[in-house]
C-alpha positions in Angstrom: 0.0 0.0 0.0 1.5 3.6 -1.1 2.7 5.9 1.6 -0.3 8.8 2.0 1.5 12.3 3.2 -1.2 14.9 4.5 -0.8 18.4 4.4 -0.9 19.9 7.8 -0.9 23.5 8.8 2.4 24.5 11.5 -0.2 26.2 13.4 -2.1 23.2 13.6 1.0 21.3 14.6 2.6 23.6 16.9 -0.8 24.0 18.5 -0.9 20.4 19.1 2.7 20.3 20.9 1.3 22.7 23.2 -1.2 20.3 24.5 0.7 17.5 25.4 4.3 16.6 26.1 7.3 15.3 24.3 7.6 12.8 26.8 4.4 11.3 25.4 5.1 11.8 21.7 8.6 9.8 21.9 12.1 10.8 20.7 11.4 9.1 17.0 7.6 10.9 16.7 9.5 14.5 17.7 12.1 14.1 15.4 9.6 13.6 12.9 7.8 16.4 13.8 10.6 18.7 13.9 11.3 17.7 9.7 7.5 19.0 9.3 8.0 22.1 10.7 11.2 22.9 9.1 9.9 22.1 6.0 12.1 19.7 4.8 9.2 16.7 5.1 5.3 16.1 5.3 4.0 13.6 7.7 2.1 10.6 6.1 -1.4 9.5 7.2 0.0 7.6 10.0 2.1 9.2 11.4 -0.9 11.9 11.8 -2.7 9.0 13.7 -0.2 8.2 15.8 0.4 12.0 16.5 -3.4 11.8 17.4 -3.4 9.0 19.7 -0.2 9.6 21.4 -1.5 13.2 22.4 -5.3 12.2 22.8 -6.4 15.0 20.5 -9.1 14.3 18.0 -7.8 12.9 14.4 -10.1 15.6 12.9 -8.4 18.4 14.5 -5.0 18.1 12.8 -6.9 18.7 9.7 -8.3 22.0 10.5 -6.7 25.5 9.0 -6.6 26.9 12.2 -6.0 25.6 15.5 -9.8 25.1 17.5 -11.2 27.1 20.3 -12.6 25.0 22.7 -14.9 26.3 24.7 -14.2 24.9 28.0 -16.4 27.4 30.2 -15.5 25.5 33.8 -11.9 27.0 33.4 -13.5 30.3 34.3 -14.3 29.3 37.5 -10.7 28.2 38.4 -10.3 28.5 42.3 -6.6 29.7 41.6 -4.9 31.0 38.4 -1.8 28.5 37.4 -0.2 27.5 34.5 -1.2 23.7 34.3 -4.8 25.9 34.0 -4.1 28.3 31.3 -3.0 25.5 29.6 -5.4 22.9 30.4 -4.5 19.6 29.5 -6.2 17.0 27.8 -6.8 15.0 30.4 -8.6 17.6 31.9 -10.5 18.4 28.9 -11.6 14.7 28.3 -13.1 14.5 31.9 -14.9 17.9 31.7 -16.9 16.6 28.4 -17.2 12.8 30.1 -18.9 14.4 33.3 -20.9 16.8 31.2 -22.2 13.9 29.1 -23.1 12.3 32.3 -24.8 15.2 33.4 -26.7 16.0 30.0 -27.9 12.3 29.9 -29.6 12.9 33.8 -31.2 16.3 33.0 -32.9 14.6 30.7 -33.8 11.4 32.4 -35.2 13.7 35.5 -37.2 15.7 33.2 -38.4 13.0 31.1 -39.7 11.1 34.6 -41.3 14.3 36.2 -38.5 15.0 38.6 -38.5 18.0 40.8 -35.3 20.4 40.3 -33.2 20.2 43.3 -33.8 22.3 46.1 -30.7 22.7 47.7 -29.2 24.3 44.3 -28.4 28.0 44.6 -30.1 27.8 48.4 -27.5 29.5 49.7 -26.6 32.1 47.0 -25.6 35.4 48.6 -24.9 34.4 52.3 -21.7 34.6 53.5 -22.1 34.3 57.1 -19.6 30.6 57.7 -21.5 29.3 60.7 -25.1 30.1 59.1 -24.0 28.4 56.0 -22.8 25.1 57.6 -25.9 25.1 59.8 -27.8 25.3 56.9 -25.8 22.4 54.7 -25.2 20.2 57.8 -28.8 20.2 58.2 -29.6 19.4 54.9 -27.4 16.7 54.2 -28.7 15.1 57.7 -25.4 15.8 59.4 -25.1 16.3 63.3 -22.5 19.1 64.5 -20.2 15.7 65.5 -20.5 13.7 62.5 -17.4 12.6 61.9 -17.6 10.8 65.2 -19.4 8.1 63.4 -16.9 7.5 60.9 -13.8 5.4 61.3 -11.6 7.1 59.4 -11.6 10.0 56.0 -12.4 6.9 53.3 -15.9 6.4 56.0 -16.4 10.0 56.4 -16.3 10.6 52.4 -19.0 7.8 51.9 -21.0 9.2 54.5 -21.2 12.6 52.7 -21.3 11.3 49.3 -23.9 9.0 50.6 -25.9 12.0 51.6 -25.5 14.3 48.4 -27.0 11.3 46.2 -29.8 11.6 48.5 -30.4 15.2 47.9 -29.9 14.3 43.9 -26.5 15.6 43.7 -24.5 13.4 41.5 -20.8 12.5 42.6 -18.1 11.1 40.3 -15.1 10.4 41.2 -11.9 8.7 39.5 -7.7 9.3 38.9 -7.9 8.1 35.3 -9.6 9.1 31.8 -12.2 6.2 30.9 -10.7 3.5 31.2 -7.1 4.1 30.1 -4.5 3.7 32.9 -1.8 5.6 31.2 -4.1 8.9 31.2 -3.7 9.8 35.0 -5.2 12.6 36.4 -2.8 15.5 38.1 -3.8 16.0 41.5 -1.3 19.6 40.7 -3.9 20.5 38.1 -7.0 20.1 40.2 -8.5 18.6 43.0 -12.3 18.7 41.8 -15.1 20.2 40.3 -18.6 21.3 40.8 -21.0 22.0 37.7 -24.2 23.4 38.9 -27.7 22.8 37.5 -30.7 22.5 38.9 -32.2 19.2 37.6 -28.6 17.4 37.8 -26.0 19.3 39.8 -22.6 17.2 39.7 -19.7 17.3 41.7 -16.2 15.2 40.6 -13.5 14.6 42.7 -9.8 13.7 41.2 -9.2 10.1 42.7 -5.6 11.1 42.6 -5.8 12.5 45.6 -5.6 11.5 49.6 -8.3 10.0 51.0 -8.6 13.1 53.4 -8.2 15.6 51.0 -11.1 14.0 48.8 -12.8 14.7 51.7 -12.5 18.2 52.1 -12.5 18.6 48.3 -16.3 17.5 48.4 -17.4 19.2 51.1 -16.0 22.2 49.5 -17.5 21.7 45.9 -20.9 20.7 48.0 -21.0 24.4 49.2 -20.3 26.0 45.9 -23.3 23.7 44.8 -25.6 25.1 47.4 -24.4 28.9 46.9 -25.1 27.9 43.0 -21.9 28.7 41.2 -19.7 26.4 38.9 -16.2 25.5 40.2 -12.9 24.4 39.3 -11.0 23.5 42.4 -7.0 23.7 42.2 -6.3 24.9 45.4 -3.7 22.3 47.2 -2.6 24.1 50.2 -6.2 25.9 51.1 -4.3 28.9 50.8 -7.0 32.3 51.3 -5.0 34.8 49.0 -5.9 36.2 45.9 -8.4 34.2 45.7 -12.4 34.8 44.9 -14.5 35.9 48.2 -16.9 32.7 47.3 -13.5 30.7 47.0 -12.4 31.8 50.5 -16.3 30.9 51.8 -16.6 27.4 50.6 -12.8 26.3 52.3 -14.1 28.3 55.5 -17.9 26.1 55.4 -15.8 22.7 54.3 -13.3 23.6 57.6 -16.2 24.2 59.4 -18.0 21.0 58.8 -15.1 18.9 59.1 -13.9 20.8 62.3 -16.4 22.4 63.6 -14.6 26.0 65.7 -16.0 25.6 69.5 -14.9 22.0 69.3 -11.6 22.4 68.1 -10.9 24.9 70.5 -12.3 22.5 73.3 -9.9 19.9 72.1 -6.8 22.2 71.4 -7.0 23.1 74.8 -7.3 19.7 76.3 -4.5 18.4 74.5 -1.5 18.6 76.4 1.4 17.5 74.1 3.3 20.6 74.0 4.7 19.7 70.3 2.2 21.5 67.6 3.3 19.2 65.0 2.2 15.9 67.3 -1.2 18.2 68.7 -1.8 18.9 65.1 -1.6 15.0 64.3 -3.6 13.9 67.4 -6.4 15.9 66.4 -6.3 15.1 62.6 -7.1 11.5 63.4 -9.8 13.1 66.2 -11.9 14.7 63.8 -11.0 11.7 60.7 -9.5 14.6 58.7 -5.9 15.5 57.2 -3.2 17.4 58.9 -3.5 20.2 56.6 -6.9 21.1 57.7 -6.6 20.6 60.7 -3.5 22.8 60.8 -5.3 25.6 58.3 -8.2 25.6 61.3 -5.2 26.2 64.0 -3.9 29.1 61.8 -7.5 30.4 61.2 -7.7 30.4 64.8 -4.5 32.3 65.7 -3.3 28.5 67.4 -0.5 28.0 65.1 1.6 30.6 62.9 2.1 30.4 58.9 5.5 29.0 59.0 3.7 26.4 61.1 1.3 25.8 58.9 3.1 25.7 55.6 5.5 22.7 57.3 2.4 20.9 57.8 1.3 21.2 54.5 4.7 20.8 52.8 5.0 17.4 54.8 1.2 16.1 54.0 1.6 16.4 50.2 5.7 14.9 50.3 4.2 12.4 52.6 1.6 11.5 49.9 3.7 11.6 46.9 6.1 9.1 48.5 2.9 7.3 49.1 1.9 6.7 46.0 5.2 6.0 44.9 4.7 3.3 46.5 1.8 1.9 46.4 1.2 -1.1 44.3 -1.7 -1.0 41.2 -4.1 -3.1 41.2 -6.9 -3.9 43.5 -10.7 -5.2 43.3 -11.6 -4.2 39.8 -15.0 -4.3 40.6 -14.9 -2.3 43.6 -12.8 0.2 42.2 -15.3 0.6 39.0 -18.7 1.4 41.9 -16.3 3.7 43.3 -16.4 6.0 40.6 -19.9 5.9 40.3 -22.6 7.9 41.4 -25.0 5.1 42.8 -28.3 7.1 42.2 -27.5 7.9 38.4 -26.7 4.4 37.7 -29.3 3.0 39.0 -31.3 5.8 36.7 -29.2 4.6 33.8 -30.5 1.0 34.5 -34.4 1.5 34.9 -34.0 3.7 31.3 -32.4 0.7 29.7 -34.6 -1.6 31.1 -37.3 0.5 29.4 -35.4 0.8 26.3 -34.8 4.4 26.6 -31.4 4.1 26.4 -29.2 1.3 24.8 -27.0 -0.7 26.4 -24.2 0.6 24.1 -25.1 3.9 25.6 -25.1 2.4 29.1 -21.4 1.3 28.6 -20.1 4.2 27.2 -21.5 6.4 30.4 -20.3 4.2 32.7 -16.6 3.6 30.8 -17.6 -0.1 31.4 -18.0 -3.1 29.1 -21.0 -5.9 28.4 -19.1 -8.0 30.2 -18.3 -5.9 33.6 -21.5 -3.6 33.4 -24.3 -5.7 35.1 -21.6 -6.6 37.6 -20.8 -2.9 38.3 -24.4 -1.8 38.6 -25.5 -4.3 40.8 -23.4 -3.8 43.2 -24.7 0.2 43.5 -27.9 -1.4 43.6 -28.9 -1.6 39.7 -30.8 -3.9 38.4 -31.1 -5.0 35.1 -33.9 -7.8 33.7 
C-alpha cells in the first residue's frame, strides 16, 4: 500500500505540541515532527494517527486550518490562576466533556420522569455568614455538629457525605484516570475537583488522585459551591485564602467548618497537652478523621498555630503523599474500584432507562466507561438492576 502524506498547517502542529508533552510523543515521533516544521518533510497518514493518539487530541483536529477554540467554560471558575490551567491539558478536557455527558444524559432522564429540580441548588446564594452556611448544609445533608464521630476514618467519612448528596440528587463522580485508560492519569497539581451546577442534575467530581482526606475536604468544599449555586474548578492544594475569589475563601471556610467544627476544636486544642504542635496537630487530625493540613489551616484560622507552622504541615502532607503513591502497588478489586467511581443514584437511573429501552445498552457502557461484560456486575453492586 503507497505511503499517504497529509498536508498539515504549522499552526495546527505547533498547536498540538502545546497540549501534550514530548515525553508522550517519543524521541522518534518528535524528530519527525521537527522535519515538518522545518519544511524539509510532510507527515504521512500515520504518522498523523499516531500524533493523534499519542496526544489524545481528535484525528479531525489536525486537519483543521486553524487551531480550534474550545470552549471549555468550567476553566473560568478556576479556584486559583496556574499554569497547568491556562494551559489545560487533555486530560482535563476529556473528563470535563465525560462528566458533562453524564450530566446531560440525567437532565434529561429527570425531566423525562417528572423530577422536581433540586432544592438545595443555589439555596445559599448570597450568604456569607460561615456558621449560618454550615448550619444550613449540615442540616440538609442530615449531618449532626459531631459527625465525623461516626466514621472510622476519612475513606468512612467521604462515603458518609457522598452517601448523603446522592440523596439530595447531587451526583458525585469520582476517579484518577480518563475512561478507562491507565496511562491517562489525572494530576492532582492540576485540580483537586469540580462542581457544575444545575438544577435538575447538579454534579460534583473529585480527582481520585488525591488522599483519601483531601477528597474529603474537596467534596465538602464543591458541595457548598453547589448550594451557593456557582460552577467551580477547584486547584487549590494548600487551602491557601490569598488572591483568591471571596466565594472561594467561603466554601474552604464552610468545608473547615463542617469537618472541624470552631468551638470543638478549640475545646480539644485546649485539652490536649502535648506541647509539640506538629504531634497536637496529628492527634487531632485522626480526632476529627481529617488530614493534617486542615486541621492545621483551622489552627492558623484560629491564631493556634503561625504560617510558618502551617506551611510545614502542609509541605510534609503532600511529600508524605507523593512518597505514598510511589509506593503503592496498582491493582486492587476491579469491581470495587469501578462502583467507586460511580454515582449510585445515576446508575441506577441509567439501569431502569435501559430496562425501558430508553437508552441502549451501548449507551449504558459508554457512560459508565464499562463493558458488556463488567457492566451488570458494576451496577449491581450500586444497587442496579437489570432484567
Amino acid at each position: 500500500m503507497p505511503t499517504v502524506n497529509v498536508n498539515i498547517q504549522p499552526a495546527i502542529i505547533n498547536w498540538a505540541l502545546s497540549q501534550t508533552s514530548e515525553e508522550k510523543l517519543g524521541v522518534k515521533l518528535m524528530e519527525s515532527i521537527q522535519h515538518w516544521l522545518d519544511g524539509t518533510k510532510s507527515p504521512t497518514f500515520s504518522q498523523i494517527e499516531d500524533f493523534s493518539k499519542k496526544s489524545h487530541i481528535p484525528l479531525g483536529y489536525f486537519f483543521l486550518q486553524t487551531p480550534p477554540v474550545e470552549k471549555i467554560g468550567l476553566l473560568e471558575y478556576r479556584t486559583l490562576d496556574s499554569i497547568e490551567l491556562a494551559n489545560p491539558s487533555r486530560n482535563l478536557i476529556d473528563i470535563i466533556h465525560e462528566m458533562e455527558a453524564i450530566q446531560d444524559w440525567m437532565v434529561d432522564y429527570r425531566k423525562e420522569m417528572n423530577y422536581n429540580t433540586s432544592y438545595v441548588v443555589n439555596s445559599l446564594n448570597g450568604a456569607t455568614d460561615i456558621a449560618a452556611i454550615a448550619d444550613s448544609v449540615r442540616k440538609d445533608l442530615g449531618l449532626s455538629i459531631e459527625w465525623y464521630r461516626e466514621c472510622g476514618n476519612p475513606s468512612e467519612a467521604f462515603n458518609k457525605v457522598r452517601g448523603l448528596l446522592e440523596d439530595c440528587g447531587v451526583i458525585v463522580m469520582m476517579s484518577g484516570i480518563v475512561g478507562k485508560n491507565t496511562h491517562r492519569a489525572l494530576d492532582i497539581n492540576e485540580f483537586r475537583a469540580f462542581a457544575m451546577v444545575n438544577e435538575w442534575a447538579p454534579l460534583i467530581f473529585i480527582n481520585g488522585a488525591d488522599s483519601l482526606a483531601g477528597r474529603l475536604f474537596s467534596l465538602l468544599h464543591e458541595t457548598v459551591h453547589i448550594w451557593i449555586g456557582e460552577n467551580d474548578l477547584y486547584n487549590n492544594r494548600r487551602y491557601s485564602t490569598e488572591k483568591v475569589k471571596t466565594v472561594e475563601v467561603i466554601c474552604n471556610a464552610v468545608a473547615g467548618e463542617i469537618i472541624v467544627p470552631k468551638q470543638i476544636f478549640l475545646e480539644h486544642w485546649k485539652r490536649t497537652q502535648n506541647e509539640d504542635v506538629y504531634i497536637k496537630i496529628r492527634e487531632l487530625a485522626k480526632y476529627f478523621r481529617c488530614s493534617e493540613s486542615v486541621l492545621a489551616r483551622r489552627a492558623l484560622d484560629n491564631k493556634k498555630i503561625d504560617k510558618i507552622v502551617y506551611e510545614q504541615v502542609v509541605t510534609d502532607a503532600i511529600q508524605a503523599y507523593i512518597e505514598y503513591k510511589q509506593e503503592k502497588s496498582s491493582g486492587g478489586d476491579y469491581y470495587k474500584v469501578a462502583r467507586s467511581k460511580l454515582d449510585g443514584v445515576f446508575v441506577r437511573a441509567l439501569c431502569e432507562s435501559v430496562n425501558s429501552g430508553r437508552t441502549s445498552y451501548t449507551e449504558a457502557y459508554r457512560l459508565t466507561n464499562t463493558t458488556s461484560k463488567t457492566f451488570s456486575e458494576v451496577a449491581s453492586g450500586l444497587g442496579g438492576v437489570l432484567w
